[in-house]
N, C-alpha and C positions, 0 to 999 in steps of 0.2 A: 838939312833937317835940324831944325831943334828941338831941343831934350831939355824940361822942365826939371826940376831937383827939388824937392822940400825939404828940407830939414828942419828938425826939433830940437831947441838945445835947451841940454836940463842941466841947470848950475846945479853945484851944490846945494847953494842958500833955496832954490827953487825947491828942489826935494825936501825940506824943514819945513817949508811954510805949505807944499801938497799935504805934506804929513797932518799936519796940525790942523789943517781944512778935515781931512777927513777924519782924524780923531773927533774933532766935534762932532763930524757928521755923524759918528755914532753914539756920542755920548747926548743925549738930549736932554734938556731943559724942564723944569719942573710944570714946565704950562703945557709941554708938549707930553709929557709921562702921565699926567691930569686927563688931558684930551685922548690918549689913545686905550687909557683903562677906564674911563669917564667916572672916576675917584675924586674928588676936588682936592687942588695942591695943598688946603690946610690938612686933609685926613691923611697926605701923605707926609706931612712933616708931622703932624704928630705921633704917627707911627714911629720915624723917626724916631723922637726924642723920647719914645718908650722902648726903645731896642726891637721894633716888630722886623725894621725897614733897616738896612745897616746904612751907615753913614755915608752919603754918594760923594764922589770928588769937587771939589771947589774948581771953576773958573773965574779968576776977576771977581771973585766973591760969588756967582753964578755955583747953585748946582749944575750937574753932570752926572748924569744917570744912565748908567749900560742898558744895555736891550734886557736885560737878567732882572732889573729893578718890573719889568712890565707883569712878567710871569709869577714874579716876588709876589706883587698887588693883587694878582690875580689869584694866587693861593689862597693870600690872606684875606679876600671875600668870601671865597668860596668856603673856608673856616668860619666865615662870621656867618655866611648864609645856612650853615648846618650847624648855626647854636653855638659857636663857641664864642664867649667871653674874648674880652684883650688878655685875662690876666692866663683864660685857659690857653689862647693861642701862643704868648711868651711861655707855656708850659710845655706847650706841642714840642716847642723849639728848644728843650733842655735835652737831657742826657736818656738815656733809655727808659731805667728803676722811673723817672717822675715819670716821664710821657706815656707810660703803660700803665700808671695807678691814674692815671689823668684821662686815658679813653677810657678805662673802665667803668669812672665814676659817670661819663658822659653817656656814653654806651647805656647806662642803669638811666638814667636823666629822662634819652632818648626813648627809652625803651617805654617806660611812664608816659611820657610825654603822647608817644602811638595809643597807648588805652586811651591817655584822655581825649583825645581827638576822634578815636572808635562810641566813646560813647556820645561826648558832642553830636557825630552823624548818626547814632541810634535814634537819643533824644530829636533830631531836628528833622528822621526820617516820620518818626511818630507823629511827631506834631504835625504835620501835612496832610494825615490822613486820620489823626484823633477829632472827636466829634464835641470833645468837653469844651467848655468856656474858657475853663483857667486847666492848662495840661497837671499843673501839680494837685489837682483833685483828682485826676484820669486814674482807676484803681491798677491799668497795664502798668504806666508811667512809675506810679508809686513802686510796683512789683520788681521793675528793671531797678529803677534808684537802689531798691536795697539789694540785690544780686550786684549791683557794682560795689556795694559798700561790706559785700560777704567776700573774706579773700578767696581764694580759688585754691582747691584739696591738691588740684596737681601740681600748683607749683610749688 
């Protein structure tokens, strides 16, 4: 009867170069951090060179960029899709005292921002079913304008 045997032999020098296969494997490349947050690599080296994005490691002159840089990208839209600024979101990213005087003012921003949007969809609900030619004649229309331009007793 014969008996087959496989063996694997891992040199030293072989364990160095698995290693360094698989640290790239996770460190990825700036084309490939672009394509999987679909950000374009210049928004992300800009961020960079404004402190949003922290400095990713150098290969061979190549960035390198942890799985962390994805989630990074993915805050910092999600900040820009709720209104915030570069310079508010380099704000977010400070010390407590600024980042809490810094949602407040947003939060207030935001907050304006909801009325004017509520009256936009007053005004645009009106106009659908107002009968006037020009809606700034409409004596409703005029009536609403100045109730938005009355502040309000309860706040």
């Amino acid at each position: 009867m014969l008996i087959s045997l496989q063996l694997e032999l891992r040199f030293k020098s072989n364990t160095r170069i698995d290693q360094e296969q698989e640290d790239r494997d996770v460190h990825m490349t700036i084309g490939r951090l672009a394509e999987i947050t679909k950000v374009p690599a210049s928004a992300i080296r800009y961020w960079e060179r404004h402190g949003l994005l922290p400095a990713p490691e150098r290969e061979g002159g190549q960035r390198r960029y942890p799985p962390e840089a994805a989630e990074r990208i993915t805050v910092l839209r999600t900040y820009q899709q709720a209104g915030l600024s570069l310079v508010e979101i380099r704000e977010f990213q400070r010390d407590q005292p600024h980042r809490e005087a810094m949602i407040r003012a947003k939060m207030t921003e935001l907050q304006q921002r909801l009325i004017d949007l509520d009256h936009a969809q007053q005004l645009l609900a009106h106009a659908l079913q107002c009968s006037e030619q020009d809606i700034v004649g409409c004596p409703k229309f005029r009536e609403q304008m100045a109730a938005w331009q009355t502040p309000d007793p309860t706040s």
